[in-house]
N, C-alpha and C positions, 0 to 999 in steps of 0.2 A: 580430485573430483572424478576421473578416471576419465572412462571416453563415454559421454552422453549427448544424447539429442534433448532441446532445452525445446519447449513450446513457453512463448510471452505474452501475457498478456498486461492491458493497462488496466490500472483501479482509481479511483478517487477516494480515498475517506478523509473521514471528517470528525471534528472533536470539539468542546465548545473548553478542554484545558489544557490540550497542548498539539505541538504538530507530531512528537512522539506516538501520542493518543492515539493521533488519525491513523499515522501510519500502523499500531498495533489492532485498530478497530478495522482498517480494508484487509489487514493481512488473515486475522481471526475468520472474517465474512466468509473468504474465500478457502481459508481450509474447509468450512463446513461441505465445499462442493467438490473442491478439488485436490487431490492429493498427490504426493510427491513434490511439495514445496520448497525449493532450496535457496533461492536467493531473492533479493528486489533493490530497485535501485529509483532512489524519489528523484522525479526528473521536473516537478512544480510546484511550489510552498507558496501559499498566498493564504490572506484572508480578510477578517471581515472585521470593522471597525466601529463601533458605537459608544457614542457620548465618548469621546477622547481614550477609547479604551481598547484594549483585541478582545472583542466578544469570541470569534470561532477561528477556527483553523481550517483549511485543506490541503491535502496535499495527495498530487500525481503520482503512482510509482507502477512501472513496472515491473512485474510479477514472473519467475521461470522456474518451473517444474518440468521435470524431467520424463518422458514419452513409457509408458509399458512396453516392454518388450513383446 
């Protein structure tokens, strides 16, 4: 990874068919603004429950890309 400076940020996505989903739908989001994405790390899985069933997903991850030199 060499020697970098990482800025973190936190995301929430969300999916209504898997927490994989979520987490490729907040990672997607956020390339569109931000670049030099290299790692993430889900730090809260939860969701959402209807008529006996997992209707949705969410899940916490923070997000660290690397500073411009």
């Amino acid at each position: 990874m060499g020697e970098h400076v990482y800025k973190i940020v936190e995301l929430a996505g969300s999916s209504d068919k898997s927490y994989e989903e979520a987490i490729r739908n907040a990672v997607a989001k956020a390339a569109q603004t931000i670049h030099n994405l290299r790692w993430f790390e889900v730090t809260e899985t939860r969701g959402h429950i209807d008529k006996g069933q997992v209707a949705h997903w969410q899940v916490v991850l923070k997000v660290g890309f690397t500073l411009d030199d």
